[in-house]
PAFIFI-137803 format. One record per residue: residue in one letter; z, x, y of N, C-alpha, C in turn. Coordinates in steps of 0.02 Angstrom, whole numbers, plus 50000, padded with zeros to 5 digits. Example, Ala and Ser with C-alpha at 12.3 -4.5 7.8 and 13.67 -1.06 7.14 Angstrom:
! residues 2
A503905066049716503905061549775503905066049835
S503545064249888503575068449947503945064550002
END
This chain:
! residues 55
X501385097350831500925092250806500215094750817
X499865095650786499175097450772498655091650819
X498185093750841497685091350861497035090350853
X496835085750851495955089550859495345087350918
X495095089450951494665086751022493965085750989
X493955079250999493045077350960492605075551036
X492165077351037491635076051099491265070551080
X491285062851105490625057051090490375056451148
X489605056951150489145055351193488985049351169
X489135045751210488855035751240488265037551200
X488175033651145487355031551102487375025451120
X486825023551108486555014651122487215010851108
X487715010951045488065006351058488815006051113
X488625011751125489435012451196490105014851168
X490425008651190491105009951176491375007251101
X490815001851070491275000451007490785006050970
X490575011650977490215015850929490745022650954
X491165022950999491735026951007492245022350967
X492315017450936493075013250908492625016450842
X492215014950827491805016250745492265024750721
X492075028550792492445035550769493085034850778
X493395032050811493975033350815494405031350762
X493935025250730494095023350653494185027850597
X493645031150602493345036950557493615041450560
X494175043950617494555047450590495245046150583
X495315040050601496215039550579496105036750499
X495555037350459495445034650382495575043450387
X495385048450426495685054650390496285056450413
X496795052150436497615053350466497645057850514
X497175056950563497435056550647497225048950686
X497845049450765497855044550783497325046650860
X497155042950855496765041450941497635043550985
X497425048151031497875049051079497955048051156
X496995052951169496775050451229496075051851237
X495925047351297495205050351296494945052151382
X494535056451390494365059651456493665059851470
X493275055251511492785056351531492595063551567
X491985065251552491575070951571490755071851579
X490665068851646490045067151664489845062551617
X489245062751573489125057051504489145056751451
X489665062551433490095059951362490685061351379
X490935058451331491995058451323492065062251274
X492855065851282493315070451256493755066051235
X493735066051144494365060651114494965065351074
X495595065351127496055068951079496585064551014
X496375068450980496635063850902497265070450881
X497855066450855498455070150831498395068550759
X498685072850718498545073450665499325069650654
X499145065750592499915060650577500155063350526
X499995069350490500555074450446501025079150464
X501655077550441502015082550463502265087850426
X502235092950473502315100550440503135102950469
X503185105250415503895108250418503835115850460
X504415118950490504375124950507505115128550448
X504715132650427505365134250372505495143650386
END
């Protein structure tokens, strides 16, 4: 399953301006998986919801 790690640094609006992205990318078919604070921004890991065959 594919991944991708997006970095959001806390802007004025916080945490619903981290839901805004996390929006923004499951409209491109990944899901919010987890997220990891790091000093003052967060690490959001998003899985990609297509699946690939191994042939």
């Amino acid at each position: 399953m594919p991944y991708r790690v997006v970095e959001y640094d806390s802007d004025p609006t916080g945490m619903p301006g981290m839901e805004v992205l996390i929006n923004e990318w499951a409209a491109k078919g990944y899901s919010f998986h987890q997220a990891v604070r790091e000093s003052n921004r967060w690490v959001l890991f998003l899985s990609s919801n297509e699946f690939t065959s191994c042939s």
